[in-house]
CHARMM internal coordinates of N, CA and C (Angstrom, degrees):
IC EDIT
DIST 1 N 1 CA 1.4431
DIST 1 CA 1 C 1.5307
ANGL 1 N 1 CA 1 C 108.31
DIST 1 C 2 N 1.2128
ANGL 1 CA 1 C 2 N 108.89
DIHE 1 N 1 CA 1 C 2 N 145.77
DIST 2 N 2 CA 1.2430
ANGL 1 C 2 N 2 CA 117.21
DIHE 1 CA 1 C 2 N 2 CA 178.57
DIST 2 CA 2 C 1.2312
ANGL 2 N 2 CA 2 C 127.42
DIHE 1 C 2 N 2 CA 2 C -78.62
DIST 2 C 3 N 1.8047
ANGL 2 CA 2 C 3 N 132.80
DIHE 2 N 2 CA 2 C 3 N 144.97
DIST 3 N 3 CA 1.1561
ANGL 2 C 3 N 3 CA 113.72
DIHE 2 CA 2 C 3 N 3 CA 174.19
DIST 3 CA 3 C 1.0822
ANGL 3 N 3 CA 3 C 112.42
DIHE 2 C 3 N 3 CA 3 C -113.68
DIST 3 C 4 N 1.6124
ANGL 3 CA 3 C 4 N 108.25
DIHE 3 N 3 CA 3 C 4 N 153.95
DIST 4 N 4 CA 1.5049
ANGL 3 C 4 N 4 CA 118.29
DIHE 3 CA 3 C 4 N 4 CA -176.46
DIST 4 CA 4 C 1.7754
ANGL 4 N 4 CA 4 C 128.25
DIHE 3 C 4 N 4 CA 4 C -88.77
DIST 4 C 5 N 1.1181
ANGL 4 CA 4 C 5 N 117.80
DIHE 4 N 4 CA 4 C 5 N 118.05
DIST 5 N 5 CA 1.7956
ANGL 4 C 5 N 5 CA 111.31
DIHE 4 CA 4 C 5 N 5 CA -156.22
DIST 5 CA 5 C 1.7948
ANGL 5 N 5 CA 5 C 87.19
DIHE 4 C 5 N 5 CA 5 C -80.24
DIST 5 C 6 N 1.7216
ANGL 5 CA 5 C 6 N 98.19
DIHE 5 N 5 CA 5 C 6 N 159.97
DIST 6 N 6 CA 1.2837
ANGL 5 C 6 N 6 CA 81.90
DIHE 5 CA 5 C 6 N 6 CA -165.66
DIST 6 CA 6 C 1.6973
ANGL 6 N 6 CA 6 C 124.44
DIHE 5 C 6 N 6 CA 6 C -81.65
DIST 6 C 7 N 1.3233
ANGL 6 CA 6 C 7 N 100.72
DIHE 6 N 6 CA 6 C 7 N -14.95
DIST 7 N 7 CA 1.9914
ANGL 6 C 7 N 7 CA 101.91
DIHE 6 CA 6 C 7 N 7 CA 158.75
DIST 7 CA 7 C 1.6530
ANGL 7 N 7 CA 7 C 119.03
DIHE 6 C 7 N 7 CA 7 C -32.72
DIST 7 C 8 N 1.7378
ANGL 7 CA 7 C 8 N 98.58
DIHE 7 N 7 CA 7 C 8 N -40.38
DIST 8 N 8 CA 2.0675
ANGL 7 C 8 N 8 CA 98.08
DIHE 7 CA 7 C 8 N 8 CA 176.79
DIST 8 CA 8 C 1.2843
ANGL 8 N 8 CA 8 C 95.64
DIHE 7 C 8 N 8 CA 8 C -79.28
DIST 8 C 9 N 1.3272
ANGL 8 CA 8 C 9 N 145.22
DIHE 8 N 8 CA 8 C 9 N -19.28
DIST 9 N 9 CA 1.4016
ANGL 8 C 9 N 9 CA 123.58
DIHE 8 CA 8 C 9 N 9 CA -142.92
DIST 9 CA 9 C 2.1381
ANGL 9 N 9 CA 9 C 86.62
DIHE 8 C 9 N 9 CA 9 C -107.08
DIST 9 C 10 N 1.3754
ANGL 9 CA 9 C 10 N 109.27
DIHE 9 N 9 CA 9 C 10 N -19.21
DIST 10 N 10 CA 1.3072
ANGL 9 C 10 N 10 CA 98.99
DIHE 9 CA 9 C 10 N 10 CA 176.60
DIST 10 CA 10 C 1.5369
ANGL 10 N 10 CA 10 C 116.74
DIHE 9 C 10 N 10 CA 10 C -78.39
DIST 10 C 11 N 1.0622
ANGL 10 CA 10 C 11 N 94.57
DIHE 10 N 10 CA 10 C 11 N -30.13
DIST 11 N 11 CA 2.1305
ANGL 10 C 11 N 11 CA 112.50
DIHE 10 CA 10 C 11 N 11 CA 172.54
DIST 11 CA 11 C 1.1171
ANGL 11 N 11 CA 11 C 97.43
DIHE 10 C 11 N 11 CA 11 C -56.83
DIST 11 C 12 N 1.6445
ANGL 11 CA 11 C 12 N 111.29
DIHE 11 N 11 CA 11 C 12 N -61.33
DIST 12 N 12 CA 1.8480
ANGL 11 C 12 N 12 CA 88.63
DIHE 11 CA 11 C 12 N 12 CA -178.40
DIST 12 CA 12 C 1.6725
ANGL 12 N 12 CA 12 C 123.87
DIHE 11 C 12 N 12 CA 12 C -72.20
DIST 12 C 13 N 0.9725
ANGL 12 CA 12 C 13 N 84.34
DIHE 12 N 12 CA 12 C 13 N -17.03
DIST 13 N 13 CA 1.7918
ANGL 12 C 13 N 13 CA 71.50
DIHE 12 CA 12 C 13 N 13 CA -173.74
DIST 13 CA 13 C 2.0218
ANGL 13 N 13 CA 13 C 103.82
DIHE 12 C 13 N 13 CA 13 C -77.42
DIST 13 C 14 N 1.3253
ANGL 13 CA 13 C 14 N 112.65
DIHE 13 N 13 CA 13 C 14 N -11.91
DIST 14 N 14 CA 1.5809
ANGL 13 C 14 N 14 CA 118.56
DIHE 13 CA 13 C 14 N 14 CA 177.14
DIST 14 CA 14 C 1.6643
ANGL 14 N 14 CA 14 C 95.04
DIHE 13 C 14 N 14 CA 14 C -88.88
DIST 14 C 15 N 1.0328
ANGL 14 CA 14 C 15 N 121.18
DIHE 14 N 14 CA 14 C 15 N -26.36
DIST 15 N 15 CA 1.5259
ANGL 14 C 15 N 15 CA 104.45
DIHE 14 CA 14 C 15 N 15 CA -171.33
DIST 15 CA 15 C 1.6875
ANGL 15 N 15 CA 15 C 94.71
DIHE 14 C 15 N 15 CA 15 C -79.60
DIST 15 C 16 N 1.1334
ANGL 15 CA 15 C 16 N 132.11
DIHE 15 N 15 CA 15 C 16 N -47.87
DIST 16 N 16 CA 1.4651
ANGL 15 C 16 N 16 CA 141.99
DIHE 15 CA 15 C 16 N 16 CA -163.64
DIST 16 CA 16 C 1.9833
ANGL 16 N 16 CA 16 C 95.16
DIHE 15 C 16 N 16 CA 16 C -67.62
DIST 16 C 17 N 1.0960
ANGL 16 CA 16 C 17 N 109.41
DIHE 16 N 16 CA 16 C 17 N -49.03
DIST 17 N 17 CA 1.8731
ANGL 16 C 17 N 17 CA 101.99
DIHE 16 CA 16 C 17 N 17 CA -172.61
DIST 17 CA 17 C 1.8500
ANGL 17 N 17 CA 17 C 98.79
DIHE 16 C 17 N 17 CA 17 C -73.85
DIST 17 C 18 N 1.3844
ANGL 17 CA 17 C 18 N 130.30
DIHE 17 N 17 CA 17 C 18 N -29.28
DIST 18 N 18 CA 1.5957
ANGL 17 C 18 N 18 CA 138.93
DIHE 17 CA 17 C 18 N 18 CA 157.50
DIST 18 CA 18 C 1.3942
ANGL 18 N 18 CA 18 C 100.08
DIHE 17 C 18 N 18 CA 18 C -22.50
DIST 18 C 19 N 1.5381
ANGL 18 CA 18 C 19 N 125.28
DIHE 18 N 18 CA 18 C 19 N -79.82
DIST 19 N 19 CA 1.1864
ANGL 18 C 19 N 19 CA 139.26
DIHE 18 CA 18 C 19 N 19 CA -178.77
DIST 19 CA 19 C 0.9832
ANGL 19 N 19 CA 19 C 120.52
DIHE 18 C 19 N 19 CA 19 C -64.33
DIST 19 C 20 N 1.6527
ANGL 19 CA 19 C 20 N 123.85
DIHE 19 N 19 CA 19 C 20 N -55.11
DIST 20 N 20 CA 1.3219
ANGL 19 C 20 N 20 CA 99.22
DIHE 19 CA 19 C 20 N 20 CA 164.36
DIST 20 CA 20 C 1.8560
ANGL 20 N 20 CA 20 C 148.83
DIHE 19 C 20 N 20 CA 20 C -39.86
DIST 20 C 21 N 1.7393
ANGL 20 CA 20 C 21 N 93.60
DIHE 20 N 20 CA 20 C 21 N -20.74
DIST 21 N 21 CA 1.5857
ANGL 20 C 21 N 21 CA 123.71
DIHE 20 CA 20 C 21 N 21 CA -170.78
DIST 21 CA 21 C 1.1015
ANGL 21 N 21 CA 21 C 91.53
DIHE 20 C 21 N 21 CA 21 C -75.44
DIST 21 C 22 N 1.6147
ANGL 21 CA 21 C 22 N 115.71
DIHE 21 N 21 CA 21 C 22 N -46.49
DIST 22 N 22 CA 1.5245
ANGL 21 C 22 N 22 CA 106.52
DIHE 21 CA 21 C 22 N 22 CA -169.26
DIST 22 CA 22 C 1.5314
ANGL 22 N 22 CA 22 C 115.44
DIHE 21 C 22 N 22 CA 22 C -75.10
DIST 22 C 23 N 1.5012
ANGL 22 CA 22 C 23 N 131.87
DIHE 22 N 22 CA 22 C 23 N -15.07
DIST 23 N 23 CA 0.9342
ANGL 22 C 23 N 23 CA 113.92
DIHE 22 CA 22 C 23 N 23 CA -156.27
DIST 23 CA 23 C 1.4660
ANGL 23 N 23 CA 23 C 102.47
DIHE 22 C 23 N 23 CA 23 C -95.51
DIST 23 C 24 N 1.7885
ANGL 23 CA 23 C 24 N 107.48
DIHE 23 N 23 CA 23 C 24 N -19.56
DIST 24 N 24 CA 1.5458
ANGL 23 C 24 N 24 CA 111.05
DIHE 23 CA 23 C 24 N 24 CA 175.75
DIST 24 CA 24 C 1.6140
ANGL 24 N 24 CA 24 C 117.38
DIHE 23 C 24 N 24 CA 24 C -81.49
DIST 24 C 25 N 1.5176
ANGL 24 CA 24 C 25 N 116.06
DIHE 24 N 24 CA 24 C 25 N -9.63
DIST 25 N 25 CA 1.2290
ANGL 24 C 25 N 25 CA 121.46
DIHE 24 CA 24 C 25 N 25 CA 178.41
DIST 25 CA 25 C 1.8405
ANGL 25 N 25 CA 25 C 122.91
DIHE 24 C 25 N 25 CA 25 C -72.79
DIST 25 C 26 N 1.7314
ANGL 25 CA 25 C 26 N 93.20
DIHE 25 N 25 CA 25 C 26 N -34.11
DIST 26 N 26 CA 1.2746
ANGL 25 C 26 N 26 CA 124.21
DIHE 25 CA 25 C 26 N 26 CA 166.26
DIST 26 CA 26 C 1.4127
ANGL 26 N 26 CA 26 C 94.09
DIHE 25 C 26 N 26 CA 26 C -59.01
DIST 26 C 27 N 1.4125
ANGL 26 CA 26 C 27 N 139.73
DIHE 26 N 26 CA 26 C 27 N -82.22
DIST 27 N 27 CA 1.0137
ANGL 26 C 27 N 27 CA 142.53
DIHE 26 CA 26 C 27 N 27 CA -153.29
DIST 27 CA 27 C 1.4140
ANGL 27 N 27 CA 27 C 114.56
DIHE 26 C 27 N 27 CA 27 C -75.53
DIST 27 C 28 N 1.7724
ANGL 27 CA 27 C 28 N 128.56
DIHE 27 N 27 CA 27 C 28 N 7.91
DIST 28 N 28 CA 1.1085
ANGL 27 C 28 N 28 CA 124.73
DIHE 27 CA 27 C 28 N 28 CA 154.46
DIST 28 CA 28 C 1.4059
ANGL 28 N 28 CA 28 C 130.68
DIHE 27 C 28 N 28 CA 28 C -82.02
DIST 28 C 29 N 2.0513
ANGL 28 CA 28 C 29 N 95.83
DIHE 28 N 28 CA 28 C 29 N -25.57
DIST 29 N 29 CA 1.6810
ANGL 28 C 29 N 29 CA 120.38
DIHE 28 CA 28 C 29 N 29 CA 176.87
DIST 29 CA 29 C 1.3038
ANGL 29 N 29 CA 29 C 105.14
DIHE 28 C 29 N 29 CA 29 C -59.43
DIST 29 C 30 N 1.3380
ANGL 29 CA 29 C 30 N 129.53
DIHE 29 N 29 CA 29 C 30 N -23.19
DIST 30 N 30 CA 1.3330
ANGL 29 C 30 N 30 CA 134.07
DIHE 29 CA 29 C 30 N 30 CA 171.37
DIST 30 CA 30 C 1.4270
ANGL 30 N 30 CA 30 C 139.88
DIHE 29 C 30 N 30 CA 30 C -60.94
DIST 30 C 31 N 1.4454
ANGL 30 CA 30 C 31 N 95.30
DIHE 30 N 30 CA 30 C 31 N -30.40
DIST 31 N 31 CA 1.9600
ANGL 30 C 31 N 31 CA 118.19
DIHE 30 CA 30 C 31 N 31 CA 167.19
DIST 31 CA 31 C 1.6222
ANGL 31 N 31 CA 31 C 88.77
DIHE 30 C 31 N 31 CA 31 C 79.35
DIST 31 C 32 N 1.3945
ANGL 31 CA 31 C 32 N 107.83
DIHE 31 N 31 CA 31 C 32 N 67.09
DIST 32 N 32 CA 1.8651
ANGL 31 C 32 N 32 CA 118.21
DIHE 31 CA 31 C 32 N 32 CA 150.27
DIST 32 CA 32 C 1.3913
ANGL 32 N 32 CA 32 C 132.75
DIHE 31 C 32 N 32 CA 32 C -43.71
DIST 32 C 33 N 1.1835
ANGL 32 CA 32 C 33 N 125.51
DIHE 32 N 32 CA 32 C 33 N 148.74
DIST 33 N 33 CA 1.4973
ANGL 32 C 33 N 33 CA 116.68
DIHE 32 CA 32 C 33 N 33 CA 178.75
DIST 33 CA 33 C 1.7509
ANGL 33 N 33 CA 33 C 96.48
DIHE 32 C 33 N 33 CA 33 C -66.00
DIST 33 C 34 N 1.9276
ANGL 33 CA 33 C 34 N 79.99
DIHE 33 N 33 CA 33 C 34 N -177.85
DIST 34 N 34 CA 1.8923
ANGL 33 C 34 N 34 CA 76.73
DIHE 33 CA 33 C 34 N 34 CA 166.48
DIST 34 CA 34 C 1.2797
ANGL 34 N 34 CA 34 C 116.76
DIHE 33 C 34 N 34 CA 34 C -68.81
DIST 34 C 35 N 1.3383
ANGL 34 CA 34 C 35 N 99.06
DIHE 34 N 34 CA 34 C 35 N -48.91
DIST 35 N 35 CA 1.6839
ANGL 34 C 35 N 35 CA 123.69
DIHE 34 CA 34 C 35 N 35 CA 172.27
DIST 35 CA 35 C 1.2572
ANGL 35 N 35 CA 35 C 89.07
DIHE 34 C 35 N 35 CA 35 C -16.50
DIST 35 C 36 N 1.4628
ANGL 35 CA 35 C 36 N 123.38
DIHE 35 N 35 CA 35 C 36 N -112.31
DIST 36 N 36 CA 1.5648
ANGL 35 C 36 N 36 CA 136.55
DIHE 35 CA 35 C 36 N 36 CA 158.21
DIST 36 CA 36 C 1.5481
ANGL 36 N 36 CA 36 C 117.62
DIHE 35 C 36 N 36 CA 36 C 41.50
DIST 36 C 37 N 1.2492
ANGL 36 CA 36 C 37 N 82.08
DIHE 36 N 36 CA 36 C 37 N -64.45
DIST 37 N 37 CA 1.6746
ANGL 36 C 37 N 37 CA 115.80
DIHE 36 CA 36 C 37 N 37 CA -169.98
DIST 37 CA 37 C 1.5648
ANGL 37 N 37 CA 37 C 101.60
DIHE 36 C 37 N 37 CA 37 C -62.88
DIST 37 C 38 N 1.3875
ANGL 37 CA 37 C 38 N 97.55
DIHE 37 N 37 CA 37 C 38 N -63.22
DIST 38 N 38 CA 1.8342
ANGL 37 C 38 N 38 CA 101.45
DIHE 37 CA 37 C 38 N 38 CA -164.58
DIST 38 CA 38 C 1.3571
ANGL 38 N 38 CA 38 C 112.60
DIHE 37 C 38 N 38 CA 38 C -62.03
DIST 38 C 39 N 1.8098
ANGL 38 CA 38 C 39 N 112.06
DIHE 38 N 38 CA 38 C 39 N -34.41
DIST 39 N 39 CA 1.4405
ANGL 38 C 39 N 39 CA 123.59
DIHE 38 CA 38 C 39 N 39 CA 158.65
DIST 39 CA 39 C 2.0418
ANGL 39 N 39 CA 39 C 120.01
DIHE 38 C 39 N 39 CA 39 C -21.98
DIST 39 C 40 N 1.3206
ANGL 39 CA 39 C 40 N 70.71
DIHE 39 N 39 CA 39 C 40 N -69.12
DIST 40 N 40 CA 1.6837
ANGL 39 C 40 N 40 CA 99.58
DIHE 39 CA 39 C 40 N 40 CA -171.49
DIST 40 CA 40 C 1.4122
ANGL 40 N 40 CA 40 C 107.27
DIHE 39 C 40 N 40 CA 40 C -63.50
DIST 40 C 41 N 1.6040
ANGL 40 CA 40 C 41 N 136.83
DIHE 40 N 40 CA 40 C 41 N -33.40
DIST 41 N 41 CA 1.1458
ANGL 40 C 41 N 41 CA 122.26
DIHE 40 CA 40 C 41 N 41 CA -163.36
DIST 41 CA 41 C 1.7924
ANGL 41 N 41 CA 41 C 96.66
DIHE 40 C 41 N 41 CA 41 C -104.93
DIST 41 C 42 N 1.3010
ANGL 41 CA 41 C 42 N 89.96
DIHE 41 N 41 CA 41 C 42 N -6.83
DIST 42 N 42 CA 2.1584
ANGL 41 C 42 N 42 CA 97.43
DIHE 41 CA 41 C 42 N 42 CA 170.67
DIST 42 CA 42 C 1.6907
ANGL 42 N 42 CA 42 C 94.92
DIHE 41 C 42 N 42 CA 42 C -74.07
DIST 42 C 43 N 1.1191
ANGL 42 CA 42 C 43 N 118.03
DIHE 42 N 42 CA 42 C 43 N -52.58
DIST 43 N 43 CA 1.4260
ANGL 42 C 43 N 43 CA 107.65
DIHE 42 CA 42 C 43 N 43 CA -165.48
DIST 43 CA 43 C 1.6791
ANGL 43 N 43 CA 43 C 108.48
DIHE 42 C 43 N 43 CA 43 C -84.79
DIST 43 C 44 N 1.0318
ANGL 43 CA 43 C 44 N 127.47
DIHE 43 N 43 CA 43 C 44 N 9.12
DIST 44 N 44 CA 1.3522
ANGL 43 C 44 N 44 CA 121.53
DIHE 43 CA 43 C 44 N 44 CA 176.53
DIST 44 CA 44 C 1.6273
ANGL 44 N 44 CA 44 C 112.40
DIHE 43 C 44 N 44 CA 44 C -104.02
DIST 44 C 45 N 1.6006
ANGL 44 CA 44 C 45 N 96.05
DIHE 44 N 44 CA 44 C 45 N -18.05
DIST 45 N 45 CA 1.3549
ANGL 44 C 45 N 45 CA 102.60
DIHE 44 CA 44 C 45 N 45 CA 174.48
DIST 45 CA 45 C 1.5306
ANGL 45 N 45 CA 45 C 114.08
DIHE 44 C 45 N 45 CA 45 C -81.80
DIST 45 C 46 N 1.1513
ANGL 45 CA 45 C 46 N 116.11
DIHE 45 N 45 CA 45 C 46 N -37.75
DIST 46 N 46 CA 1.5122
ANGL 45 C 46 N 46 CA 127.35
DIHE 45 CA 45 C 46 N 46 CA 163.45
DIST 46 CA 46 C 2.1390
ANGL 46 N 46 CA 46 C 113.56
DIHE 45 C 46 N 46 CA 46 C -60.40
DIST 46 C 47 N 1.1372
ANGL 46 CA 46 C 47 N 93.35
DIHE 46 N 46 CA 46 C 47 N -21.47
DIST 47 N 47 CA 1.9691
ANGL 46 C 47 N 47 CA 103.19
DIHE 46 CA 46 C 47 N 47 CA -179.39
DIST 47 CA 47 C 1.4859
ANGL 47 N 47 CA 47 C 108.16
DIHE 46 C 47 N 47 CA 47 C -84.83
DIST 47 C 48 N 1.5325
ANGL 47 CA 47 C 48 N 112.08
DIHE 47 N 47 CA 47 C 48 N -36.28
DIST 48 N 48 CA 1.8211
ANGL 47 C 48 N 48 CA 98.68
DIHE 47 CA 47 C 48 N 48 CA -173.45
DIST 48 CA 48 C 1.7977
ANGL 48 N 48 CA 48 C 95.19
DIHE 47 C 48 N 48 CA 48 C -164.00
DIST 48 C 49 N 1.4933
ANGL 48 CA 48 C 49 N 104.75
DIHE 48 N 48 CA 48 C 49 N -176.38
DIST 49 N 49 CA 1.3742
ANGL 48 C 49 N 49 CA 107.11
DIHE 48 CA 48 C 49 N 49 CA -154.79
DIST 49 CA 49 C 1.7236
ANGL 49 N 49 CA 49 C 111.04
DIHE 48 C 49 N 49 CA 49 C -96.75
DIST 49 C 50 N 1.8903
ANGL 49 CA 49 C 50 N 87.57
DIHE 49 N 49 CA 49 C 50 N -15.84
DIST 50 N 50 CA 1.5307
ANGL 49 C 50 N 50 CA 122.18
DIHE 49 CA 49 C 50 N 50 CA -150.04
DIST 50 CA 50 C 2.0298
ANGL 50 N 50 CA 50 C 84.01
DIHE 49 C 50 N 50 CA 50 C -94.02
DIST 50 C 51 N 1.3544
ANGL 50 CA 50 C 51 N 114.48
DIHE 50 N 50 CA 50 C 51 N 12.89
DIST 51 N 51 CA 1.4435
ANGL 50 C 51 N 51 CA 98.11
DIHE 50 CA 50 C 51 N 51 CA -161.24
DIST 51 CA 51 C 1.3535
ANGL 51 N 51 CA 51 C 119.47
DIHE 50 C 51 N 51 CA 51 C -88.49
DIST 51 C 52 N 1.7000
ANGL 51 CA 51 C 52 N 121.92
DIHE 51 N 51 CA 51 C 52 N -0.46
DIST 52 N 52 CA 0.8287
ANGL 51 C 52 N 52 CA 134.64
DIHE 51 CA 51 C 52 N 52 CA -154.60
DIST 52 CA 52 C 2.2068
ANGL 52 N 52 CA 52 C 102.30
DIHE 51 C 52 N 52 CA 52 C -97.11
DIST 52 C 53 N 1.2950
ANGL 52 CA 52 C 53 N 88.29
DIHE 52 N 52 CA 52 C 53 N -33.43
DIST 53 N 53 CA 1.6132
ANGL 52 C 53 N 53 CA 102.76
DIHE 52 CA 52 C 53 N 53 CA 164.57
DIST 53 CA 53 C 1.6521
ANGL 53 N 53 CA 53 C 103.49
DIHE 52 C 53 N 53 CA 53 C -72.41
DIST 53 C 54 N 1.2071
ANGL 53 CA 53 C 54 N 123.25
DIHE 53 N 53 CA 53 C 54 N -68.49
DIST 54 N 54 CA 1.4509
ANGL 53 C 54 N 54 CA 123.94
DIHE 53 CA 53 C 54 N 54 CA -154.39
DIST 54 CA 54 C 1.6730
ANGL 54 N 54 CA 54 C 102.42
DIHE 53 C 54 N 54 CA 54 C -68.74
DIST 54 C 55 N 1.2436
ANGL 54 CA 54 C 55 N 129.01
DIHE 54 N 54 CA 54 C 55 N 3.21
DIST 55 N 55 CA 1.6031
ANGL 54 C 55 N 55 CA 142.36
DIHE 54 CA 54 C 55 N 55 CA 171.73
DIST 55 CA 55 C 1.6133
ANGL 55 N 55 CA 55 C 113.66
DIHE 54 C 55 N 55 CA 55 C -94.92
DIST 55 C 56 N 1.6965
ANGL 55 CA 55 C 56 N 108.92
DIHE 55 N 55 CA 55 C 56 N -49.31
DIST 56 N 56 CA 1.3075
ANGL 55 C 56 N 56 CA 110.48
DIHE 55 CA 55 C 56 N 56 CA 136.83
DIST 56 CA 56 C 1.5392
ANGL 56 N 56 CA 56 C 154.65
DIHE 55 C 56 N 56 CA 56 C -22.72
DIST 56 C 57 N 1.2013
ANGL 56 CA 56 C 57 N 100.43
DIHE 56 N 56 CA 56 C 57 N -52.15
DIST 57 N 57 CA 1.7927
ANGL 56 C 57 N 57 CA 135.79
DIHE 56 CA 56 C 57 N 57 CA -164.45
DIST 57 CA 57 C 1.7122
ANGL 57 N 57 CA 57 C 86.57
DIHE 56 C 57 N 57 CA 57 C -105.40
DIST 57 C 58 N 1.2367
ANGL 57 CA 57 C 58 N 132.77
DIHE 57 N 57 CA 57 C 58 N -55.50
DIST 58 N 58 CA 1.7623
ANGL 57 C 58 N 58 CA 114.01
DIHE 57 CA 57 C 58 N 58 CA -169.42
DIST 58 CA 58 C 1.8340
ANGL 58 N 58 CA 58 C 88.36
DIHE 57 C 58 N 58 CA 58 C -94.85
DIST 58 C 59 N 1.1724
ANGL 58 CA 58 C 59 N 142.67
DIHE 58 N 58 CA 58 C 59 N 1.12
DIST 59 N 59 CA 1.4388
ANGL 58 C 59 N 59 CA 128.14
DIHE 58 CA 58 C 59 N 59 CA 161.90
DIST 59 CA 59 C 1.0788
ANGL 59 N 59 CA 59 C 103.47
DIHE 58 C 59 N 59 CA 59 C 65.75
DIST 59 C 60 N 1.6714
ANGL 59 CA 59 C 60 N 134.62
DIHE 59 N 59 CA 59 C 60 N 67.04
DIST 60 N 60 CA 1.1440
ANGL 59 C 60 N 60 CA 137.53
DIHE 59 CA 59 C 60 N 60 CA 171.11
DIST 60 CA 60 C 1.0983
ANGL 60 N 60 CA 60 C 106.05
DIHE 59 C 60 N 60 CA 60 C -109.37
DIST 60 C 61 N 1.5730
ANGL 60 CA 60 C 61 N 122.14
DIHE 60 N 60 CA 60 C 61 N -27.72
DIST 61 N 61 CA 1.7398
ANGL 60 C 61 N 61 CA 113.54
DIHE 60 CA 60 C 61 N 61 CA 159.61
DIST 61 CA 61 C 1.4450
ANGL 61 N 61 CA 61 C 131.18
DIHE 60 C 61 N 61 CA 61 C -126.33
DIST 61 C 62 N 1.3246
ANGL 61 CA 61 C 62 N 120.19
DIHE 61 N 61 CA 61 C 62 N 121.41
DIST 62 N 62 CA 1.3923
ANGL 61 C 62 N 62 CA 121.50
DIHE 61 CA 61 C 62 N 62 CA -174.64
DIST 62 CA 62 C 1.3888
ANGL 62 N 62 CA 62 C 116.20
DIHE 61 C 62 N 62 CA 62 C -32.42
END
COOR INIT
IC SEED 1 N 1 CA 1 C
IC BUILD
């Protein structure tokens, strides 16, 4: 098996939080509860470091 140097292993982990962005962005076009909301900005904080801006910027918490 092959190993991955860690330059690929950062690509993947940016391609995987990409999609994830998209799938919660989709699910903001929807008009979420707050609930929803607090969900979403718990797990984005647990996804990257940068999450505290991008919770900001999509306004999931007052």
């Amino acid at each position: 098996m092959p190993v991955i140097n860690e330059r690929h292993q950062e690509l993947k982990r940016r391609r995987h939080r990409k999609k994830i962005y998209a799938k919660y962005k989709a699910k903001l076009a929807m008009n979420p509860s707050n609930d929803e909301k607090r969900k979403m900005a718990a797990k984005l904080r647990r996804l990257t470091p940068a999450a505290e801006e991008l919770i900001q910027r999509w306004k999931l918490e007052s």
